[in-house]
N, C-alpha and C positions, 0 to 999 in steps of 0.2 A: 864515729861511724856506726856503731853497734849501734847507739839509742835512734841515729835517722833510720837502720834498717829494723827495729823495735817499733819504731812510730809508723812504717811503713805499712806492716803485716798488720798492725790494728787500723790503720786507716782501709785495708781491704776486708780488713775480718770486720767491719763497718757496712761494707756495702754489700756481704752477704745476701741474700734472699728469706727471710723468713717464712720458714717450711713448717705448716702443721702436720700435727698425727692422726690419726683417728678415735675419734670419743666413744667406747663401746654404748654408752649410753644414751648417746644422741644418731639416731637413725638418719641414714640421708634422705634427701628431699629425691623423690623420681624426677623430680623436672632437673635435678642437678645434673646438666653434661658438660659443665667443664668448659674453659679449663679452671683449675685450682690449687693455691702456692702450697703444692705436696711433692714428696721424693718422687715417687713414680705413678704413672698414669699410664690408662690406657683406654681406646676405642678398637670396637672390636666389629664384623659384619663376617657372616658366615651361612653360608647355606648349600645342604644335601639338595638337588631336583634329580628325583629318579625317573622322572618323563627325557632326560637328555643322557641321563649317565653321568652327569657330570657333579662336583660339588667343587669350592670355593672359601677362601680365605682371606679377609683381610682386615690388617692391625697397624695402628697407627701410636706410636708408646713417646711417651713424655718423662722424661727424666732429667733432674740436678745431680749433679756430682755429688757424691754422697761429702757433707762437709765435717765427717768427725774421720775420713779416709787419709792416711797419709804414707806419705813413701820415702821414711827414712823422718829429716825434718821438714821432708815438702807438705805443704797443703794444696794439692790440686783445686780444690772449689775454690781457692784464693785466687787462681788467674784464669780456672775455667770453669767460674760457676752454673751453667746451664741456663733453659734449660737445653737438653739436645734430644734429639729427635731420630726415628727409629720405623720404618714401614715396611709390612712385609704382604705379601702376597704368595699365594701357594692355590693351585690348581689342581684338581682332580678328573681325569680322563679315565671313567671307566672302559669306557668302548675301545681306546687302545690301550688301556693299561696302561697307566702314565700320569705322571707328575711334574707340575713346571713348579721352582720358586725364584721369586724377584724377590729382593729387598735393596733399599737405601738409608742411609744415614747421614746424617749434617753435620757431623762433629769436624772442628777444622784447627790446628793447632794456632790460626790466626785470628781466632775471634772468639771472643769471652763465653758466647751461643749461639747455637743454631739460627739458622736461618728459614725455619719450615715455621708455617703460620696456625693459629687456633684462636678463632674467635668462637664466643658463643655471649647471649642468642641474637638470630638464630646462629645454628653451628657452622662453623665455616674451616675446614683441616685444608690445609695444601702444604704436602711438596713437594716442591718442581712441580711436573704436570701431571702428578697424582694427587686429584681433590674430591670432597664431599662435602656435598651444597646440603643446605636443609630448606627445604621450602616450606611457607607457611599454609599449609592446607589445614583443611576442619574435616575431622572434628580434631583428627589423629596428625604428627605430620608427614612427611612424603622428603624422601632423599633422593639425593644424586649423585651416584657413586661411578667416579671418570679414572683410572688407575690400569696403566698397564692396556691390556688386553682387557680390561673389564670397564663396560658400558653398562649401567641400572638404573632402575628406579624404581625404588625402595618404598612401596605404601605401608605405614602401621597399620593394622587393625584391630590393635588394643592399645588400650593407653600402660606409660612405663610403669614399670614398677620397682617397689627396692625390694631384695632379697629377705627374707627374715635369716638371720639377727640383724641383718642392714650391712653385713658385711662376712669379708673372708679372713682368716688367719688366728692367729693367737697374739697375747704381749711379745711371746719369745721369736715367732718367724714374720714379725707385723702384719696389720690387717691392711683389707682394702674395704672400701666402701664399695656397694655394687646397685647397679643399676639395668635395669636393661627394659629394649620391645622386644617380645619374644616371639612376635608374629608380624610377620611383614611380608607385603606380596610384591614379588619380585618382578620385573618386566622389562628386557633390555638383550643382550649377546654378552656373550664370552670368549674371544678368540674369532668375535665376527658369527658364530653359531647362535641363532635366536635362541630364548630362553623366557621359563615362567615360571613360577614356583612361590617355594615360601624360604624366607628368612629368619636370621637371628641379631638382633643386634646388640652390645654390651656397653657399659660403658666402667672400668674400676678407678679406683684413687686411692692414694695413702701412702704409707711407710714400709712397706713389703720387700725392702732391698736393705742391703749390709754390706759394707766395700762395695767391692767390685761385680756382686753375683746378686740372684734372690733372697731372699731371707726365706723362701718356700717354694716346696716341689708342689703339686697337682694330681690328681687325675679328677676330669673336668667333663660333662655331658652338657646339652644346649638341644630339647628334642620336641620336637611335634608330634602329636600323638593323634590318632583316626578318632577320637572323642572332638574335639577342639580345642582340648585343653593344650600346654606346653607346662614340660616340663627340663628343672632344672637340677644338677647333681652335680657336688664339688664336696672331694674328697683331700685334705689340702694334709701335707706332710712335713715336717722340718726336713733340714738339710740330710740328717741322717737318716732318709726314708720311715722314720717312723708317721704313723698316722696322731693328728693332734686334734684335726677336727672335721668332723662328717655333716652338710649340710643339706638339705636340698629342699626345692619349694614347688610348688604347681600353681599355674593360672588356667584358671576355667575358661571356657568360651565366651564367659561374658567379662573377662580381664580381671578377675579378683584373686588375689594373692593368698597364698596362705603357708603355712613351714609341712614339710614333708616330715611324718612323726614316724618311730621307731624305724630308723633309715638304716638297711645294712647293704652294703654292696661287695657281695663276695669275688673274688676273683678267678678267672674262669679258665683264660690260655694267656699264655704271654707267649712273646714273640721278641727275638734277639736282633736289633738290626747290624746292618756293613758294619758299623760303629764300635759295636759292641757291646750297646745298649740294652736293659733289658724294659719293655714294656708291656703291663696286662693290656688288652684288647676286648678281651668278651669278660662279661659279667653278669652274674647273676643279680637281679635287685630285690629286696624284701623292702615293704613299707603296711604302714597301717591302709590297707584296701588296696594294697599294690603288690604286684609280682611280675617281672620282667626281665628275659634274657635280650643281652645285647651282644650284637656280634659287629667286627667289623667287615667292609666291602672292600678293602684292600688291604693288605698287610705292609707293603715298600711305602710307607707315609713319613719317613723320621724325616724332620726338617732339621736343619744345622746353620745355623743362624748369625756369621761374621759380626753383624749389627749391631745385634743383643746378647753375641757371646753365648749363647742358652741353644740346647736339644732340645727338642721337642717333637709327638709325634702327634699329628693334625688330619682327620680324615671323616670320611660318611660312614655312620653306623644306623642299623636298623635293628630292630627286636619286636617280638611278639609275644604278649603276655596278658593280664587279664587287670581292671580296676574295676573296682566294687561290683564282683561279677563277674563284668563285662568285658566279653573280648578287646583287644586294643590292640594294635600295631603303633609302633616307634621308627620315626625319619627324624634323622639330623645330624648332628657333628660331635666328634671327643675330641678330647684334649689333654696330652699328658705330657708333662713336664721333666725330663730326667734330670736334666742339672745344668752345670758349664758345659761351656764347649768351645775348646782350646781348639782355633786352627791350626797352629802349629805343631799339635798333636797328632803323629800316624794312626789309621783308623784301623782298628784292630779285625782278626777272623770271626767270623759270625759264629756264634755258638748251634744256633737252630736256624738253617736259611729256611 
């Protein structure tokens, strides 16, 4: 009996998934959107319009059961190896002051994975009846974002680009590869409210989770700038809030990439949410030919995430400061990451409402 349930576990430790890491030394391809046999994935769209008040979120997360995880002598990836699937949506109402989130998830204790679909090319995300079409247009391509209360479409107007170094993390909180359009014009409703603006779009992959949680905390920028350029700013943390690695890059008007050099972003106010979370919000930014304060336009942003188990707070931020020179104003979105987040945990008194 023992060697049939011995030959058992290796007949499923067999049909495993083979999951790559990420190779510091091989950059990824921009045209790479996935999907790709990695632990965790994600697509990202995001965008400030300060002509409505309003700004916007939405994440589409790809993950396998982590297969070196176990619980006691179980191997969960052995009967639920992924992958499964994770979407989240979060809205921003300045004008009432207010914040909606949706999310769903596919994990079902009756089937080995998800049920939520990812083709590419071209990119094709659905689940249920929240999906994103990529249409083939020229020069750049053009999307179609159908989710919730959200109606878009999504022009690039620059072509993708990969981050320098080509990706996020360390060996020790794993990387991701990173990809994104950093400018895309927006045209569609939200809540049925017309809308026009500019966007953000991401795309990461890799090895950036351990058990059950991240392998890395964040604090994350995605910003449009009154030059043409965007810029981008990822300050990524181990679990024990220490800082491990400081990145950020700028694309010009004319879509060219480059690393954001002697990068410091000081931190300016934080803010305690319901939770009892703490997170910075305004920052000071130093760079070679760069100086900019960011603040944000709402503070009640913490998202709390059943799905993805993870806090985080997600919101519009603007700043005004100067590059080579020259005056410049900042519209877009942060991003920052506290940790887990245990539903079943009561939410503590707020330190500083």
């Amino acid at each position: 009996m023992r060697r049939i349930a011995l030959l058992g576990v290796l007949l499923l430790t067999g049909c495993l998934p083979s999951l790559q890491g990420v190779d510091a030394n091989k950059p990824p391809s921009p045209a790479n959107w996935g999907p790709n046999p990695v632990p965790l994935e994600w697509w990202y769209i995001s965008a400030y319009i300060p002509e409505e008040n309003l700004a916007f979120h939405w994440a589409m997360f790809k993950v396998y059961t982590p297969q070196d995880y176990h619980i006691g002598f179980f191997q969960p990836a052995l009967f639920f190896p992924g992958p499964y699937h994770a979407s989240h949506i979060a809205i921003t109402d300045l004008k009432e002051n207010q914040k909606t989130f949706l999310e769903r998830f596919d994990f079902r204790t009756d089937q080995p994975q998800g049920d939520s679909t990812i083709y590419y090319p071209p990119l094709r995300i659905q689940q249920g009846d929240w999906k994103l079409r990529e249409e083939n247009s020229q020069p750049y391509p053009t999307f179609e974002l159908e989710a919730g209360p959200i109606r878009l479409r999504l022009s690039a107007l620059k072509p993708a680009v990969a981050h320098p170094p080509g990706y996020s993390g360390t060996p020790q909180t794993g990387r991701m590869y990173y990809v994104s359009y950093t400018r895309l014009a927006l045209e569609g409703s939200i809540g049925g409210r017309p809308v026009k603006g500019l966007a953000w779009m991401d795309h990461q992959w890799g090895d950036q989770i351990g058990g059950t949680s991240l392998g890395a905390l964040w604090d994350w920028f995605g910003l449009h700038l009154s030059n043409g350029s965007d810029l981008m700013l990822y300050r990524i943390k181990n679990p024990q809030g220490e800082v491990v690695q400081l990145v950020g890059s700028l694309v010009n008007p004319q879509g060219q990439v480059s690393e954001v050099k002697d990068l410091q972003m000081k931190p300016l106010y934080t803010w305690t949410s319901p939770s009892g979370r703490t997170y910075t919000l305004s920052w000071q930014i130093q760079a070679e030919g760069l100086s900019l304060e960011l603040n944000p336009l709402r503070l009640d942003q913490e998202l709390l995430a059943k799905s993805t188990r993870t806090a985080y707070w997600e919101g519009p931020e603007q700043g005004r400061g100067t590059y080579l020179g020259q005056a410049i104003q900042a519209t877009g979105m942060g991003e920052f990451v506290a940790g887990i987040y245990d539903p079943n945990q009561p939410l503590s008194t707020p330190l500083n409402p």
